[in-house]
DOVOSE-792239 format. One record per residue (C-alpha): residue in one letter; chain; x negated, y, z negated. Coordinates in steps of 0.1 Angstrom, whole numbers, padded with zeros to 4 digits. Example, Ala and Ser with C-alpha at 12.3 -4.5 7.8 and 13.67 -1.06 7.14 Angstrom:
<residu: A&chaine: A&x: -0123&y: -0045&z: -0078>
<residu: S&chaine: A&x: -0137&y: -0011&z: -0071>
//
This chain:
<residu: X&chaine: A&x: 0000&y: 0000&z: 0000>
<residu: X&chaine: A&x: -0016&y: 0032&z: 0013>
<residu: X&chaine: A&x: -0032&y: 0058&z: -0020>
<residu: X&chaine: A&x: -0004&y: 0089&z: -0019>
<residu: X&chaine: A&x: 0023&y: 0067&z: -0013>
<residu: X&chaine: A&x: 0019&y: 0042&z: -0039>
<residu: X&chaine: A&x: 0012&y: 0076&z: -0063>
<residu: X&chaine: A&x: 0049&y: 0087&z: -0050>
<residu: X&chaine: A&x: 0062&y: 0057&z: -0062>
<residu: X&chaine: A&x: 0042&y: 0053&z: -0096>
<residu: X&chaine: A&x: 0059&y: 0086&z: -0098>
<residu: X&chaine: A&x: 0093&y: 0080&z: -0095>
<residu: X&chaine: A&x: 0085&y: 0046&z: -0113>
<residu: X&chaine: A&x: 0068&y: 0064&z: -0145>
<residu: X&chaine: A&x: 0099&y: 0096&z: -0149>
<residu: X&chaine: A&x: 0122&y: 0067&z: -0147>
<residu: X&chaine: A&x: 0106&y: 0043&z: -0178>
<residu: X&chaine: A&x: 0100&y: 0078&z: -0197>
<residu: X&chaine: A&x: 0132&y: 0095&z: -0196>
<residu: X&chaine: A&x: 0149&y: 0061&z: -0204>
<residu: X&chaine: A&x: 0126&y: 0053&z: -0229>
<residu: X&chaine: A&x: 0136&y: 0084&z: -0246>
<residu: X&chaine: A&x: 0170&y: 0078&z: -0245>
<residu: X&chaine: A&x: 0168&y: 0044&z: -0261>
<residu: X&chaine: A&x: 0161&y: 0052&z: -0297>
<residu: X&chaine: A&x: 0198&y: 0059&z: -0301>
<residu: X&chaine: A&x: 0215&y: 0042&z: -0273>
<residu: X&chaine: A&x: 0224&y: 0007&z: -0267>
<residu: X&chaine: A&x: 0216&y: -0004&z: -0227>
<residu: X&chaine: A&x: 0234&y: -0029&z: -0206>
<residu: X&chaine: A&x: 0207&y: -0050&z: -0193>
<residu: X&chaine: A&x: 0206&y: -0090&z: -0195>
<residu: X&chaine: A&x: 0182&y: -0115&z: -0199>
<residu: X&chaine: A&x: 0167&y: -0146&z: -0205>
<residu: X&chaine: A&x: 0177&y: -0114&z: -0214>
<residu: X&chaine: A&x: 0143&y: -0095&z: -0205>
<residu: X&chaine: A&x: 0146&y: -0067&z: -0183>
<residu: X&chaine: A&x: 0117&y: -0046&z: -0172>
<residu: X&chaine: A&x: 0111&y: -0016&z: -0148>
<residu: X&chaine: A&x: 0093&y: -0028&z: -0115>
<residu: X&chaine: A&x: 0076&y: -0023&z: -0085>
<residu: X&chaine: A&x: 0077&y: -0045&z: -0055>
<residu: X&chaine: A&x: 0050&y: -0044&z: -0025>
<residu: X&chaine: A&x: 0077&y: -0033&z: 0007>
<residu: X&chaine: A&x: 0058&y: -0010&z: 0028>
<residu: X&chaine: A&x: 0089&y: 0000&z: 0047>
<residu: X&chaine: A&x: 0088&y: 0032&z: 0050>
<residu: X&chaine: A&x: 0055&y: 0040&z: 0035>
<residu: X&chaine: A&x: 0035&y: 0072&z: 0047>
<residu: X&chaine: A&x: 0004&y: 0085&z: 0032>
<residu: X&chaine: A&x: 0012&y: 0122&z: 0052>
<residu: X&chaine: A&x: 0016&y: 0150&z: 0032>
<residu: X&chaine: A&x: 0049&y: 0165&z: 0035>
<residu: X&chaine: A&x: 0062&y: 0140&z: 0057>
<residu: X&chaine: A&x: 0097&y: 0125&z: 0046>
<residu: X&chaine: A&x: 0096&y: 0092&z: 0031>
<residu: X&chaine: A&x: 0123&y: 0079&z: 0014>
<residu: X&chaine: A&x: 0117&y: 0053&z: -0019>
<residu: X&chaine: A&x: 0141&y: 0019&z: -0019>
<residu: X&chaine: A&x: 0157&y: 0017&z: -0059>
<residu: X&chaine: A&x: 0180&y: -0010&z: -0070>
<residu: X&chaine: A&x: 0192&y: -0011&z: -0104>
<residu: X&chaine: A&x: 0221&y: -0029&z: -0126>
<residu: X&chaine: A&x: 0242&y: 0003&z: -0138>
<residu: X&chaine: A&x: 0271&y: 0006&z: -0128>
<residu: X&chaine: A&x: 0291&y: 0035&z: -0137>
<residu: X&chaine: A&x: 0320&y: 0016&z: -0150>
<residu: X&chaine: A&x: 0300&y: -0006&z: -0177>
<residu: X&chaine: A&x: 0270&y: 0012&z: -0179>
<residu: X&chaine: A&x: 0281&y: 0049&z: -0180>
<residu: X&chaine: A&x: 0251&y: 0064&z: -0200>
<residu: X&chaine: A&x: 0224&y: 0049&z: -0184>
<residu: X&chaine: A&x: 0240&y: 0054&z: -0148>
<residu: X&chaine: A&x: 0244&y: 0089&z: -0158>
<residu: X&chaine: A&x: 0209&y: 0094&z: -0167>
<residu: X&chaine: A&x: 0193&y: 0076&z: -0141>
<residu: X&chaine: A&x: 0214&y: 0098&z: -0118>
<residu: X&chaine: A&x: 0199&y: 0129&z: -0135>
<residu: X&chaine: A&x: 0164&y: 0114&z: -0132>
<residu: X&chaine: A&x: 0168&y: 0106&z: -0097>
<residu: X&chaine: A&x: 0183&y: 0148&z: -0088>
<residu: X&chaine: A&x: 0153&y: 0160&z: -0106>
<residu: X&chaine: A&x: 0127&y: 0140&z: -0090>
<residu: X&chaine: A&x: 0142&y: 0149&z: -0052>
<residu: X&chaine: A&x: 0141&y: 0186&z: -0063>
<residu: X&chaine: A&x: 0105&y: 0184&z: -0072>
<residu: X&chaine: A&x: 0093&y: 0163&z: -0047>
<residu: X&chaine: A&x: 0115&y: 0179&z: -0013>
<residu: X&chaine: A&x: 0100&y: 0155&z: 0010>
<residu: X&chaine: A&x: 0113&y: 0127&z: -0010>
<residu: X&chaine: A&x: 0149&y: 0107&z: -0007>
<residu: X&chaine: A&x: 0156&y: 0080&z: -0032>
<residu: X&chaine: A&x: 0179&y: 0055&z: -0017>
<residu: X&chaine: A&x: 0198&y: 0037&z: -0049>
<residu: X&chaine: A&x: 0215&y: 0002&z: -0047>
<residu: X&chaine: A&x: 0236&y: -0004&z: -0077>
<residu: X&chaine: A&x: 0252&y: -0042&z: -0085>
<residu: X&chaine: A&x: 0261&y: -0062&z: -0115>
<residu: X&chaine: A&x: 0235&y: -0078&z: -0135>
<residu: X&chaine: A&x: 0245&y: -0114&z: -0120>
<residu: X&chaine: A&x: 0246&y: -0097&z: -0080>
<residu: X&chaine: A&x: 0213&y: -0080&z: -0086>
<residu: X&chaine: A&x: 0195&y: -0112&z: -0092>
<residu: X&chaine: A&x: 0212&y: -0128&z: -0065>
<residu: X&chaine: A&x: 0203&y: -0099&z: -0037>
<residu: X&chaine: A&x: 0167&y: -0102&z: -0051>
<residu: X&chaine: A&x: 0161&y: -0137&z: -0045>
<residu: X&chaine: A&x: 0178&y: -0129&z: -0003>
<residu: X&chaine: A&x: 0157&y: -0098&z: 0000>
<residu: X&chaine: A&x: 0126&y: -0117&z: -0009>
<residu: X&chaine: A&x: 0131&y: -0141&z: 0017>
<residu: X&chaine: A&x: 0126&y: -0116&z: 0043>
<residu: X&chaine: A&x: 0101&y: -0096&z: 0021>
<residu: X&chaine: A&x: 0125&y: -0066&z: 0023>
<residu: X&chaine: A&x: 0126&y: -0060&z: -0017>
<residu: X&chaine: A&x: 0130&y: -0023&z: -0028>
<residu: X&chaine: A&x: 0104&y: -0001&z: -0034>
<residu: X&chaine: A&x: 0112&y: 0000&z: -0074>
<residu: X&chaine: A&x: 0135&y: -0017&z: -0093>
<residu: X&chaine: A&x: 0142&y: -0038&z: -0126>
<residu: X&chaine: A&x: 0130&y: -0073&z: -0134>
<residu: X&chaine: A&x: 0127&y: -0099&z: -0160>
<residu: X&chaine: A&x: 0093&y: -0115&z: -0178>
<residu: X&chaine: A&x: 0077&y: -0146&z: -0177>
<residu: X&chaine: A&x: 0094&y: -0172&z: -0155>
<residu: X&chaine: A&x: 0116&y: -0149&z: -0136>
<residu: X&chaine: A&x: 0084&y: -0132&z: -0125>
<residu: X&chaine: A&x: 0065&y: -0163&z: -0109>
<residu: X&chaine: A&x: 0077&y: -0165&z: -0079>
<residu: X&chaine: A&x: 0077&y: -0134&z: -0068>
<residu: X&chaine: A&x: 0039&y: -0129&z: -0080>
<residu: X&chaine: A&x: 0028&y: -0159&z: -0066>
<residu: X&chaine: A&x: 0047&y: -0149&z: -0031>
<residu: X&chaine: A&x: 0024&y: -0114&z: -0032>
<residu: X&chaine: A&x: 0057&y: -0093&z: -0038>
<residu: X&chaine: A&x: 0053&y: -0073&z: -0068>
<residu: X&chaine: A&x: 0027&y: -0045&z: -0071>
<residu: X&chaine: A&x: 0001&y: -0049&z: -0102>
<residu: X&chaine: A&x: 0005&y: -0018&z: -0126>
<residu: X&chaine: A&x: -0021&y: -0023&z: -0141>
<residu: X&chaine: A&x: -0041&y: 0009&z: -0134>
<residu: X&chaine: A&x: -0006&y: 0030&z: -0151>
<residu: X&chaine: A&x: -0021&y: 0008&z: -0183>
<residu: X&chaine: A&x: -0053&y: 0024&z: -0185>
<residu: X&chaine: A&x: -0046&y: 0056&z: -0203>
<residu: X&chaine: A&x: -0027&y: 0066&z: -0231>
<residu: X&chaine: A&x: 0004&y: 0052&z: -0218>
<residu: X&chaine: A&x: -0003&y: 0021&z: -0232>
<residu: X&chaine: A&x: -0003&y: 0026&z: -0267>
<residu: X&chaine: A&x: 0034&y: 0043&z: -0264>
<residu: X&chaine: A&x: 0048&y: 0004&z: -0262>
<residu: X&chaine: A&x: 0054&y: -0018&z: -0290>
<residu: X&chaine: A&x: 0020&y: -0039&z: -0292>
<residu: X&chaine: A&x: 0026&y: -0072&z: -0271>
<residu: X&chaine: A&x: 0058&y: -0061&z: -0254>
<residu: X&chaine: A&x: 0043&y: -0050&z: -0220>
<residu: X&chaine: A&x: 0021&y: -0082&z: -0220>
<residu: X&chaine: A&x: 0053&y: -0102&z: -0216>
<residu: X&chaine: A&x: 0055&y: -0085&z: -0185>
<residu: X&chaine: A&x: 0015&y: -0098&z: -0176>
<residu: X&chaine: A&x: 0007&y: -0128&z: -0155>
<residu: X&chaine: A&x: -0029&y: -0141&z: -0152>
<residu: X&chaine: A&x: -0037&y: -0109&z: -0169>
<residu: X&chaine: A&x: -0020&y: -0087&z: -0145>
<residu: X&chaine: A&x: 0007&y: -0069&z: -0153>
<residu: X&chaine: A&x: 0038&y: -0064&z: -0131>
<residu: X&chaine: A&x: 0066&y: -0046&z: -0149>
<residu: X&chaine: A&x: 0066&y: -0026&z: -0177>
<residu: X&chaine: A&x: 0095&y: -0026&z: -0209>
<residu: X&chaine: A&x: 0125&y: 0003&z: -0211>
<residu: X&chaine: A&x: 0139&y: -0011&z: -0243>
<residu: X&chaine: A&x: 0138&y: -0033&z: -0275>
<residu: X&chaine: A&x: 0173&y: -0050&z: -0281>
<residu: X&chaine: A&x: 0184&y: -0073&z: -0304>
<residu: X&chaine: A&x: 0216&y: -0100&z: -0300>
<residu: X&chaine: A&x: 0247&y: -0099&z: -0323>
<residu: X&chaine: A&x: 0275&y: -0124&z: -0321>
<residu: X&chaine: A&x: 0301&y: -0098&z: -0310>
<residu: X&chaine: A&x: 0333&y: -0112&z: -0326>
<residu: X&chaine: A&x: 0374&y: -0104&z: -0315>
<residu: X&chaine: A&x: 0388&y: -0090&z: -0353>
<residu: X&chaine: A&x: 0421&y: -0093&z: -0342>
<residu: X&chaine: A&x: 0417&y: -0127&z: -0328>
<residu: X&chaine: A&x: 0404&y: -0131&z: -0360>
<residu: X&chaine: A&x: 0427&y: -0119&z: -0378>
<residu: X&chaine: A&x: 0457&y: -0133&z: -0358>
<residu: X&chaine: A&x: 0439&y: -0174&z: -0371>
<residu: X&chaine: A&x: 0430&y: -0162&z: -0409>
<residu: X&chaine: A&x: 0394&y: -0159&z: -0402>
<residu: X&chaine: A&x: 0367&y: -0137&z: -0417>
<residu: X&chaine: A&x: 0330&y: -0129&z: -0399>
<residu: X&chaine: A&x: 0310&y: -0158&z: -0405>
<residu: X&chaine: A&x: 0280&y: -0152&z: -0426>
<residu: X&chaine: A&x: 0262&y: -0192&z: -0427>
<residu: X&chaine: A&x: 0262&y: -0216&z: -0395>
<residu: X&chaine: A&x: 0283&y: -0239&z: -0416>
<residu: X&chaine: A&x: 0310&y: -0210&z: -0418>
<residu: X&chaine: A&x: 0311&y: -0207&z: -0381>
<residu: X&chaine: A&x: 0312&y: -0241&z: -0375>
<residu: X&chaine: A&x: 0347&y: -0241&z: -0393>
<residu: X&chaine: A&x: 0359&y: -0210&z: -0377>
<residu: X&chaine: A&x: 0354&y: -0227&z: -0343>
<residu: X&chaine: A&x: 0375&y: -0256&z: -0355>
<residu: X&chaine: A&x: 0402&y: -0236&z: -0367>
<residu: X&chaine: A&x: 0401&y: -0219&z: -0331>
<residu: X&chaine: A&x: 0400&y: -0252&z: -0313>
<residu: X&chaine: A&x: 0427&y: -0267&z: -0333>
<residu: X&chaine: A&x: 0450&y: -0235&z: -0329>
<residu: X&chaine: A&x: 0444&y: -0235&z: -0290>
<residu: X&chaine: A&x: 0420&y: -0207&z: -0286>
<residu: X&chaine: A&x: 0385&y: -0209&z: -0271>
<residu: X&chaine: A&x: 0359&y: -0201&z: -0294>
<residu: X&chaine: A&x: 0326&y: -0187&z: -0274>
<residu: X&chaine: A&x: 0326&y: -0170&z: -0241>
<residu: X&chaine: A&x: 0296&y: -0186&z: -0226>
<residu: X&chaine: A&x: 0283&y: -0191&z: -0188>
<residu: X&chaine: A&x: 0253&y: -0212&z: -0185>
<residu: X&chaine: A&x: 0248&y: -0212&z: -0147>
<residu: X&chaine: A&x: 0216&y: -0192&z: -0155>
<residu: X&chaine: A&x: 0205&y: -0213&z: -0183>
<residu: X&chaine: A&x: 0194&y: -0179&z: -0205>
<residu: X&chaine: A&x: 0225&y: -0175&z: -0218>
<residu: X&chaine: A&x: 0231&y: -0208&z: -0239>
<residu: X&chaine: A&x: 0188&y: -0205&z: -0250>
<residu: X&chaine: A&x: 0205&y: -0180&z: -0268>
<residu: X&chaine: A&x: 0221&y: -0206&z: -0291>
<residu: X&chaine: A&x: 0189&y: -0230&z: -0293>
<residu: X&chaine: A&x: 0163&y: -0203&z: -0298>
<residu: X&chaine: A&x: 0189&y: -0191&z: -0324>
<residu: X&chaine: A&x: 0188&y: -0224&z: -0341>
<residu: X&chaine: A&x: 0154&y: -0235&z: -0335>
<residu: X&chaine: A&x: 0143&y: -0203&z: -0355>
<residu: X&chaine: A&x: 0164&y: -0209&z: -0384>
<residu: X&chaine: A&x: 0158&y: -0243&z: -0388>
<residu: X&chaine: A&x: 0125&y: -0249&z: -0376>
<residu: X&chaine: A&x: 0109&y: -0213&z: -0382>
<residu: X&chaine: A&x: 0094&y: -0190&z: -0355>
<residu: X&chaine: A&x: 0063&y: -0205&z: -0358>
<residu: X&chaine: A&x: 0066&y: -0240&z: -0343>
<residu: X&chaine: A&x: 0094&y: -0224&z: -0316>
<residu: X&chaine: A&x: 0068&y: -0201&z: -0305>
<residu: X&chaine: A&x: 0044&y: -0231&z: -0304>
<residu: X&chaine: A&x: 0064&y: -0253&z: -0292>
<residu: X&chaine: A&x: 0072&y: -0230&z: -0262>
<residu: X&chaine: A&x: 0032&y: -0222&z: -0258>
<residu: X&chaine: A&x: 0032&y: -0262&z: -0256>
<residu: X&chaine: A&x: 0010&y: -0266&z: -0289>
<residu: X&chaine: A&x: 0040&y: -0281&z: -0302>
<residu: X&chaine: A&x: 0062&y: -0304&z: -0295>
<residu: X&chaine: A&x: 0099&y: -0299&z: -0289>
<residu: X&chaine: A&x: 0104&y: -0332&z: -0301>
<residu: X&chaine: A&x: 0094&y: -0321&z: -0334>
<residu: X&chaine: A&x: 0125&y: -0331&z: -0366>
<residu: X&chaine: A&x: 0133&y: -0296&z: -0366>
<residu: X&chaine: A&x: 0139&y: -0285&z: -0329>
<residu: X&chaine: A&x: 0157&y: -0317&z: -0319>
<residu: X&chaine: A&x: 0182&y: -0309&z: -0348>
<residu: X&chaine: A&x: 0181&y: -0275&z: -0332>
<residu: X&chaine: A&x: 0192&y: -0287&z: -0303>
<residu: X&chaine: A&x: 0217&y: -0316&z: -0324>
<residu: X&chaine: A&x: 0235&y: -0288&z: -0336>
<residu: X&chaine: A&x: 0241&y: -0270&z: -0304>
<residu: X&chaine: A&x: 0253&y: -0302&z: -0286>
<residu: X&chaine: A&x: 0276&y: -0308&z: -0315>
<residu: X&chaine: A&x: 0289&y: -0274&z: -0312>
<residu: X&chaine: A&x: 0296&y: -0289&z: -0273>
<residu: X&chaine: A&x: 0317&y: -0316&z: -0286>
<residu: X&chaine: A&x: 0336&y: -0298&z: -0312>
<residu: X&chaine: A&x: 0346&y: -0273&z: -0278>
<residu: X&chaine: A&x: 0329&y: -0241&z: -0288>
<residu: X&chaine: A&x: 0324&y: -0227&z: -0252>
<residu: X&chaine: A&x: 0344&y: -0221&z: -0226>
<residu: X&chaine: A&x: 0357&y: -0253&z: -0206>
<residu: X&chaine: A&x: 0328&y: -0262&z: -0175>
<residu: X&chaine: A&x: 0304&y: -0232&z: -0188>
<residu: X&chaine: A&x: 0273&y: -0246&z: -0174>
<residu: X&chaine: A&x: 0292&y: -0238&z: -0139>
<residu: X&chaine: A&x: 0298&y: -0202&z: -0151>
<residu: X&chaine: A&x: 0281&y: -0171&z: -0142>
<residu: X&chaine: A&x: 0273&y: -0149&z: -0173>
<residu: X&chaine: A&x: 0299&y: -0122&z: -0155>
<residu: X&chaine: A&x: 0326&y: -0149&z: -0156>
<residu: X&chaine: A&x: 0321&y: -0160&z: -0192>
<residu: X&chaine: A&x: 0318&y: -0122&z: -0203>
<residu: X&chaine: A&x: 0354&y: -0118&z: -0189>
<residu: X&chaine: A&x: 0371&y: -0145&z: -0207>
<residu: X&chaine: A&x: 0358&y: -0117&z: -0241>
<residu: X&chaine: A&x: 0366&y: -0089&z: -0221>
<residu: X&chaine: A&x: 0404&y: -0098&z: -0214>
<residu: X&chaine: A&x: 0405&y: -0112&z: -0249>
<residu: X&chaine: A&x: 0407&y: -0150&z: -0241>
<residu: X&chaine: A&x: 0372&y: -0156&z: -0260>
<residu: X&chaine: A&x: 0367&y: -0152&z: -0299>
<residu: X&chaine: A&x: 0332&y: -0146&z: -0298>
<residu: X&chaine: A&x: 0299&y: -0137&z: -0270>
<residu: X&chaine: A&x: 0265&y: -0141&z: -0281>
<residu: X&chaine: A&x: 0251&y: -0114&z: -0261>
<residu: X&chaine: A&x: 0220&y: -0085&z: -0267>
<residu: X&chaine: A&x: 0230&y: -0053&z: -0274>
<residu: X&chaine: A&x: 0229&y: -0040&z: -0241>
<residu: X&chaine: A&x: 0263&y: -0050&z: -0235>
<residu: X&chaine: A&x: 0275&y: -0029&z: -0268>
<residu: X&chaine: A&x: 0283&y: 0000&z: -0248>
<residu: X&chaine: A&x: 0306&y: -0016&z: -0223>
<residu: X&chaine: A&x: 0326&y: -0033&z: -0252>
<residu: X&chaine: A&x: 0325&y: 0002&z: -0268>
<residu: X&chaine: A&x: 0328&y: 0031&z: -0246>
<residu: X&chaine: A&x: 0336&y: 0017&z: -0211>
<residu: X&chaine: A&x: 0365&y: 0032&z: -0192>
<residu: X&chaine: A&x: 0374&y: -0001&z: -0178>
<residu: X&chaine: A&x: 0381&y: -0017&z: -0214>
<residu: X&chaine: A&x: 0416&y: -0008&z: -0232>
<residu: X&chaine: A&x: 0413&y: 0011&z: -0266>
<residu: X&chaine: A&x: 0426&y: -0017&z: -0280>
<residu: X&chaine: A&x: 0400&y: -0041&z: -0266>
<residu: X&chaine: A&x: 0376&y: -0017&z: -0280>
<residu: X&chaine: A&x: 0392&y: -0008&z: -0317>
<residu: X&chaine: A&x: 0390&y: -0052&z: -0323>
<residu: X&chaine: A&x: 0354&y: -0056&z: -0316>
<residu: X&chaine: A&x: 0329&y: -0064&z: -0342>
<residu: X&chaine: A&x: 0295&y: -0083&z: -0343>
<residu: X&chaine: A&x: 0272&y: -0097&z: -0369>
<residu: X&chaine: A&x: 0239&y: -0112&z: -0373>
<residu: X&chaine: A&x: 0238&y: -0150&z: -0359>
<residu: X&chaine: A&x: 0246&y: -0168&z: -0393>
<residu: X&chaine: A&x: 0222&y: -0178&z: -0417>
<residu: X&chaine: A&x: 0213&y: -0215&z: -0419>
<residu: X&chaine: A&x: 0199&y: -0230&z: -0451>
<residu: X&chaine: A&x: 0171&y: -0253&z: -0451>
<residu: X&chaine: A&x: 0154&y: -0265&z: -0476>
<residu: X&chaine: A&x: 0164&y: -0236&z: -0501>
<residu: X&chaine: A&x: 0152&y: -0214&z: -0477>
<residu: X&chaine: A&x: 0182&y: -0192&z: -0460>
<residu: X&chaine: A&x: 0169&y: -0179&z: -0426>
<residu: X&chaine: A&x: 0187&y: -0149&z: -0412>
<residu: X&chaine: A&x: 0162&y: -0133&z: -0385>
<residu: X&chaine: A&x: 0175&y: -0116&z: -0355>
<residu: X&chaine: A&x: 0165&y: -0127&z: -0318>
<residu: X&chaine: A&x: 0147&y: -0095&z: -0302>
<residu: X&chaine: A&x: 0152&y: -0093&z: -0263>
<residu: X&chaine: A&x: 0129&y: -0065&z: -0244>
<residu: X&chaine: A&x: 0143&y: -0043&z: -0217>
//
């Protein structure tokens, strides 16, 4: 990629992660991941030029739209008027699409090498293949300076294959189990605050005819959610993170009970009927038009249960969430939160 215009793009790429960086101490975004989400760059040339003042126009696709993701579509909007004013020779073409059609258009794009000039990713696995395929730009060289030390130590390295780095982090979320209180209400149930608790609260749902979790596995991330969840408590971070580094087995006692408990919650009919066909979008529905308890989901999606234009009042008056509940082992109650960069 020729010098001035990758600087044009490093540009665009840096006012974006800053002014949404600043914005995230006190707002809540709706991004998804294995839930990781990341600002990117990919290695298009289309319309590259390294002429002073000559037009060029810079390729962005992101996953906010205005109806679920009003603040951040709004900002990114404001972001995107200011950087044409100061750079006149400059057009930024935006693609917006949900978070399930974004991933979707990426994977056809990079068929044909047409990606967009910036736009969002995910770490570690969802990176791979487009690194290996020469697609993604290293930004390394934006690392070098004082920017570096403005991330939470070890969150842009999730970003880093082979010790290069291809995207870097907008946010640190966390994920809630966002719970329905008049749903609740309606079956005699209070917030769980122990895994046994919920367990009973989704068989009093099951036996009273209504489905307990929205969840859509098609992607796999989603129901990781409820391992990783599990695995923690149970087994502690320390032998999950191992076990995921592979200097641990995931046949260790305490991940295959992880992973017991999740299945059980299966058979019992926690989730939504077929939900390792469903997209993520489809199971987030079901919660949406109030035919799901409960969504274990990061706290980018807070906003659209909160604020969204698209949601009734009513729809937004009932929600709740809580920390994942506690399990006790061995004396030991574990309550830690699963943190998801953005």
């Amino acid at each position: 990629m020729k010098g001035a215009w990758y600087k044009v793009l490093c540009s665009f790429a840096l006012v974006l992660l800053f002014a949404l960086a600043a914005c995230g101490g006190d707002s809540e975004s709706e991004q998804e991941a294995g839930g990781e989400n990341t600002d990117a760059e990919s290695t298009t040339e289309g319309n590259e030029s390294d002429s002073d003042g000559e037009e060029k126009t810079i390729d962005f696709m992101h996953l906010w739209p205005e109806g679920s993701s009003k603040q951040h579509h709004d900002i990114v909007n404001g972001i995107i008027e200011e950087f044409e004013a100061e750079n006149e020779n400059v057009t930024v073409d935006v693609e917006i699409l949900s978070n399930e059609q974004y991933k979707e258009k990426l994977k056809v794009l990079s068929t044909s090498n047409e990606l967009p000039d910036v736009g969002m990713t995910w770490a570690a696995g969802f990176l791979e293949p487009y690194v290996s395929g020469n697609m993604f730009a290293s930004l390394d060289d934006l690392l070098e300076g004082p920017l570096n030390d403005m991330f939470v130590p070890g969150t842009a390295e999730a970003y880093a294959l082979d010790g290069t780095t291809y995207g870097l982090p907008l946010e640190l979320n966390i994920t809630p189990l966002y719970y329905n209180q008049r749903i609740f209400e309606e079956n005699g149930l209070e917030a769980p605050e122990t895994f046994a608790e919920l367990k009973e609260v989704v068989q009093t749902l099951v036996d009273n005819g209504v489905t307990p979790v929205a969840l859509g596995n098609k992607d796999r991330w989603t129901g990781s959610m409820w391992y990783m969840y599990l695995a923690d408590r149970i087994g502690g971070a320390e032998l999950l993170n191992n076990a995921i580094l592979g200097e641990a087995s995931f046949e260790d006692p305490a991940l295959v009970k992880a992973a017991e408990e999740v299945q059980n919650l299966v058979d019992t009919g926690a989730f939504l009927n077929g939900f390792n066909g469903l997209g993520n979008d489809e199971a987030k529905g079901y919660f949406l038009n109030e035919q799901a308890a409960m969504y274990l989901m990061g706290s980018w999606d807070l906003p659209e249960f909160t604020t969204s234009e698209e949601n009734s009042q009513e729809f937004k008056d009932s929600i709740g969430y809580i920390k994942f509940p506690a399990v006790k082992v061995e004396k030991v109650t574990v309550t830690a939160l699963l943190a998801v960069l953005v």
